[in-house]
C-alpha positions as CSV (number, residue, x, y, z in Angstrom):
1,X,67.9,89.7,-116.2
2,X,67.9,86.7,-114.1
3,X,70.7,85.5,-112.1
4,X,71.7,82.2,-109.9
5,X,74.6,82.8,-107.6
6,X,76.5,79.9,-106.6
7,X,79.2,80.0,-103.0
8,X,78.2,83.7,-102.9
9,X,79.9,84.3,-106.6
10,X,78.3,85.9,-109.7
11,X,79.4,85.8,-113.0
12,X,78.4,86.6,-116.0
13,X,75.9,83.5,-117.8
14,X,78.8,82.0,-120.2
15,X,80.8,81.2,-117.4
16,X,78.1,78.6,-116.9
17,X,78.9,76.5,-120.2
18,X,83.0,76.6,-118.9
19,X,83.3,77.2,-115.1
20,X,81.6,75.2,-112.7
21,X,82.7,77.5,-109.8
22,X,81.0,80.7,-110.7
23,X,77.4,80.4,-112.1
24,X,75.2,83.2,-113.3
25,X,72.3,82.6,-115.5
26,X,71.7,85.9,-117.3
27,X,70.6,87.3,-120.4
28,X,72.7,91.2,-120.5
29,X,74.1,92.0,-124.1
30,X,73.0,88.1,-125.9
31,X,70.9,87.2,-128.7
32,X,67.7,85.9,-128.7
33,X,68.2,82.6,-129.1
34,X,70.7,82.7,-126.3
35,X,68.5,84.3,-124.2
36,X,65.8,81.5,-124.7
37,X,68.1,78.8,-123.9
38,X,69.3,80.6,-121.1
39,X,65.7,80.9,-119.6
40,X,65.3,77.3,-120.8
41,X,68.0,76.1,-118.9
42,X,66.8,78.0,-115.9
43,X,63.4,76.6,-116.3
44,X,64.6,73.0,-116.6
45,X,66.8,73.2,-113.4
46,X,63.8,74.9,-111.4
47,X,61.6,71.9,-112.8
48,X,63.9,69.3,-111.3
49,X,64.3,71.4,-108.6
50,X,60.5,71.3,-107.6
51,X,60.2,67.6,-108.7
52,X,62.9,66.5,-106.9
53,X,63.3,63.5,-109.4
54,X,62.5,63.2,-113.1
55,X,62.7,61.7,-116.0
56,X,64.7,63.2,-119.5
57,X,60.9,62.2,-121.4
58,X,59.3,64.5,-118.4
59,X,61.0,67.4,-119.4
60,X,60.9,66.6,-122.7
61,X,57.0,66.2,-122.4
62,X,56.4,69.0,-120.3
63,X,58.4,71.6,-122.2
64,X,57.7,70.6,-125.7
65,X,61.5,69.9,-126.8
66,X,63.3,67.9,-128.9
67,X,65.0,65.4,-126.1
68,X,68.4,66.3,-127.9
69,X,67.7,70.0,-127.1
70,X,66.8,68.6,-123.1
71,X,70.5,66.6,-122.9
72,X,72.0,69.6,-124.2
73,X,70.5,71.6,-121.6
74,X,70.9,69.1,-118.8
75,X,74.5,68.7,-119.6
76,X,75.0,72.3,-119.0
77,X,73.5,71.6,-115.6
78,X,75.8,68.8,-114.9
79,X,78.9,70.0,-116.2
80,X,78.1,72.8,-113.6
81,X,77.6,70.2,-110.5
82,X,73.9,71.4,-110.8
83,X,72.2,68.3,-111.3
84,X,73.1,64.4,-111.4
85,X,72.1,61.3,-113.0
86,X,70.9,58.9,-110.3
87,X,70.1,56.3,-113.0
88,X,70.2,56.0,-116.5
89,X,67.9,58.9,-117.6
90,X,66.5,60.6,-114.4
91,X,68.3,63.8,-113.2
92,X,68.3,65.4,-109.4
93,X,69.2,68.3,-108.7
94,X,72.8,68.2,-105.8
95,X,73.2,69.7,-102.9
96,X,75.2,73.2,-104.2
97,X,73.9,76.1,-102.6
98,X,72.0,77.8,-105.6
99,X,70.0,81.4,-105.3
100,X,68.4,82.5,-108.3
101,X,66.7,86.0,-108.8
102,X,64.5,86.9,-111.8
């Protein structure tokens, strides 16, 4: 299981897609599929992380997805305050206090 705890607040990973406050990425009791897009979605915001900037083709390019599969992931992010659209099709990641363990 991984987790990212946001404010010093863990929750379970499916508050992610409805609660921006309280922001867990984990994989306990989920099916495979959700546990690939969970990891996904990790891997994508560590990417911009890193990267500071990037473009929706970049991660599209560098992790071999369809870029409707990417904007579904990235609006997780976002709807989480996790990341932000400077300009039309690059994403940053804010300034929320994120820890992630693996």
């Amino acid at each position: 299981m991984f987790s990212c705890k946001i404010n010093n607040e863990t929750s379970s990973f499916s508050s992610l897609l409805y609660h921006a406050n309280d922001v867990t990425i984990g994989s306990d009791h989920l099916k495979p599929s959700t546990d690939r897009m969970l990891t996904r979605i990790k891997s994508v915001y560590m990417f911009i992380s890193e990267r500071g900037t990037v473009t929706t083709q970049e991660l599209v390019d560098e992790f071999g997805i369809t870029p409707r599969t990417i904007q579904r992931d990235l609006n997780v992010l976002a709807y989480n305050d996790l990341i932000h659209s400077p300009s039309k099709g690059k994403w940053t990641t804010t300034k929320k206090r994120v820890k992630m363990s693996s």
